[in-house]
C-alpha positions as CSV (number, residue, x, y, z in Angstrom):
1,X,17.2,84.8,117.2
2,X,17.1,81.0,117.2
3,X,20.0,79.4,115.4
4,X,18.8,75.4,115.1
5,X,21.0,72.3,114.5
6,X,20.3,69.4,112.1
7,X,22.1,66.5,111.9
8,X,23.6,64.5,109.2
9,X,22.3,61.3,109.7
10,X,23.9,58.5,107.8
11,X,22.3,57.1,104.7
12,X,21.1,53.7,104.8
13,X,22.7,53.3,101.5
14,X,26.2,52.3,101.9
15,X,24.8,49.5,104.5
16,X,22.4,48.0,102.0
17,X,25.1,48.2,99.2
18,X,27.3,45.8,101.2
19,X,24.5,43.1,100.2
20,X,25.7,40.6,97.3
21,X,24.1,41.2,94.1
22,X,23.5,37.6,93.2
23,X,22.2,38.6,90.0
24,X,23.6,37.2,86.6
25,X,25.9,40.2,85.8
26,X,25.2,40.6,82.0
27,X,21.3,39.8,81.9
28,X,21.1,43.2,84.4
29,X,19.6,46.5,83.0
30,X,20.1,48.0,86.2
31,X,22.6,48.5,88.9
32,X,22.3,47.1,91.9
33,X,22.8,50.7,94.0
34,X,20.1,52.2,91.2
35,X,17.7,49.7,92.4
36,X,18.0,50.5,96.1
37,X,18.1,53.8,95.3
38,X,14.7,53.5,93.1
39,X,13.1,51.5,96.0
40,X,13.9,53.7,99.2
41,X,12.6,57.2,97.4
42,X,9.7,55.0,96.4
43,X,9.0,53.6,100.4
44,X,8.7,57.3,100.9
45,X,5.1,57.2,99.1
46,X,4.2,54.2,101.1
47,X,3.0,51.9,98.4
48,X,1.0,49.1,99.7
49,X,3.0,46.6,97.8
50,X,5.5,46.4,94.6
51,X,2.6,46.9,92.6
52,X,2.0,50.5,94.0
53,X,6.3,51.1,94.4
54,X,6.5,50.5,90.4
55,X,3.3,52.8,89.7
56,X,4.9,55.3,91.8
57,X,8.3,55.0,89.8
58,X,6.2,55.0,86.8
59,X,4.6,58.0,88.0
60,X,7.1,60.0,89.0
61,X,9.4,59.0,85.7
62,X,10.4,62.7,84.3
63,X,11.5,63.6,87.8
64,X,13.4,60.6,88.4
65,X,15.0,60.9,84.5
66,X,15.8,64.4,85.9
67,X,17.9,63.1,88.8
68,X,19.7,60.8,86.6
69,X,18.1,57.3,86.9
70,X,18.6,55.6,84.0
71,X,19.4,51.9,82.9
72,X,23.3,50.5,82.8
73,X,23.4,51.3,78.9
74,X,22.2,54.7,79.8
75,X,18.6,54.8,78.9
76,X,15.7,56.4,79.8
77,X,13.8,53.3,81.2
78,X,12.5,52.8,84.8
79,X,12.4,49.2,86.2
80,X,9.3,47.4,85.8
81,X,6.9,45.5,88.2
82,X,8.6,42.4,87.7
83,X,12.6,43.9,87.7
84,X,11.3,45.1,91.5
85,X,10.1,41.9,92.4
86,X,13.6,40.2,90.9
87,X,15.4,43.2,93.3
88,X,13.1,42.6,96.7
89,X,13.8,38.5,95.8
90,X,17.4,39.1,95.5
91,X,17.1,40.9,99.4
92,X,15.1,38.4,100.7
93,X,18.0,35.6,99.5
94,X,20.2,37.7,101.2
95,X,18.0,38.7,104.5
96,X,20.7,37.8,107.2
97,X,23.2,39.8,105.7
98,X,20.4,42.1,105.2
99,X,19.4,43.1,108.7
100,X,23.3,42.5,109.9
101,X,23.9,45.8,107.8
102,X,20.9,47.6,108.7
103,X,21.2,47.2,112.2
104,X,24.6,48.5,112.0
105,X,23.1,50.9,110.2
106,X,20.8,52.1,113.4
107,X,23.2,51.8,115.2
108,X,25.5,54.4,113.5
109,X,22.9,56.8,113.6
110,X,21.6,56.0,117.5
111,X,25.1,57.0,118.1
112,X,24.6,60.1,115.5
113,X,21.6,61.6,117.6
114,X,22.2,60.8,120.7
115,X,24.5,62.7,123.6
116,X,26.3,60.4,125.8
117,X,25.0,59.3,128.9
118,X,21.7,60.1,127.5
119,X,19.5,56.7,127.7
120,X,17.7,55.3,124.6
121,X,14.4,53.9,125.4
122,X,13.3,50.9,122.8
123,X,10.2,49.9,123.0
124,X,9.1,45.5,122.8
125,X,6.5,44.2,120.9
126,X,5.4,40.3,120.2
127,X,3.0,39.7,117.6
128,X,1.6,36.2,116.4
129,X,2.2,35.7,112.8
130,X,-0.9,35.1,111.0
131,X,-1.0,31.6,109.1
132,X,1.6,30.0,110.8
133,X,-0.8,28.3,113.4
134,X,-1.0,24.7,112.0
135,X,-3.8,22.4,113.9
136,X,-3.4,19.3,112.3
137,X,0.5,19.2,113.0
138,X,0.1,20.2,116.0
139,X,2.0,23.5,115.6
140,X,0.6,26.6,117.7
141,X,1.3,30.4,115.5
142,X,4.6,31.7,115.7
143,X,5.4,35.0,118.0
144,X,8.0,37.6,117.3
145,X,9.3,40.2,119.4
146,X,10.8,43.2,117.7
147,X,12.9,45.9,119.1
148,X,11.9,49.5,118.3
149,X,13.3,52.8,118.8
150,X,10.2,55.2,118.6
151,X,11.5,58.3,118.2
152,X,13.9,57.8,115.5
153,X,11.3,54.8,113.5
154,X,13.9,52.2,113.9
155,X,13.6,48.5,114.5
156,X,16.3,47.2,115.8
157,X,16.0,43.7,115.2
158,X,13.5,40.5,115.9
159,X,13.7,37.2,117.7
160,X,11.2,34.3,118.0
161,X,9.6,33.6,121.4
162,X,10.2,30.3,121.9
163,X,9.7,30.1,125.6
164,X,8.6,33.6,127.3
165,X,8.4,37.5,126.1
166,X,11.0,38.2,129.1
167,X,13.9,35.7,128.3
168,X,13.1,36.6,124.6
169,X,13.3,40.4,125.3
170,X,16.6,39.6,127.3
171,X,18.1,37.9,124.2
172,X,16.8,40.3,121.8
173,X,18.2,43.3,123.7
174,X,21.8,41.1,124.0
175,X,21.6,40.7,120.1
176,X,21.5,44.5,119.7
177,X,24.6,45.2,121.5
């Protein structure tokens, strides 16, 4: 008989809670760690955008009442559209801190699923961000290079290329640690 092993790999959670809420405290109906929550069962549906995340809370409402998501005051209310576009704003004020705690975050579990002295290969990408060629200024697109783990789904973090994809994947990788 086969006996098989999982791993407990480390929520995301914790990491993402150690983002400020820069919201007003007493004009909130929802916590900030109900929010996250909320959103990261949603990005499991794959919504196209925070129109299709809310539907899907909508959606799924009874379930969600059923697992105890409720507002501060206690009541049976789910975030609307425009509550999870004040949450994803709030992340994107925040966006350094952001991906500091997230890559700490793969890196916890890297180090969770992998056996010493076994080597991790992360794959390089650059992509030129679309609309941000500017003719008349003079201004050619921007590229990023990202730094992906394929066989866990993790990006480990993104740099500009401001001179070549080598020195940038250099840096990049030196920015991971």
């Amino acid at each position: 008989m086969e006996t098989t092993h999982q791993e407990m790999i480390a929520s995301p959670l914790p990491y993402i809670m150690k983002v400020t809420d820069q919201r007003v405290r007493g004009r909130c109906e929802y916590s900030f760690e109900t929010l996250t929550k909320l959103a990261l069962l949603a990005m499991l549906a794959k919504p196209e955008n925070i129109l299709a995340l809310s539907q899907w809370l909508q959606d799924q409402a009874q379930s969600l009442y059923d697992l105890g998501f409720r507002t501060i005051r206690g009541a049976k209310r789910l975030p609307s559209q425009a509550t999870m576009y004040r949450y994803f704003w709030c992340l994107e004020e925040n966006i350094t801190a952001l991906e500091h705690h997230l890559k700490r975050w793969a890196q916890t579990v890297i180090r969770q699923t992998r056996q010493a002295g076994q080597p991790l290969a992360i794959a390089f990408d650059g992509k030129h961000i679309k609309g941000s060629k500017r003719v008349r200024q003079g201004e050619k697109a921007k590229q990023l290079m990202s730094a992906y783990v394929q066989e866990l789904g993790l990006s480990l973090g993104h740099i500009e290329v401001t001179k070549s994809e080598p020195a940038a994947a250099k840096t990049l990788l030196a920015s991971i640690g």
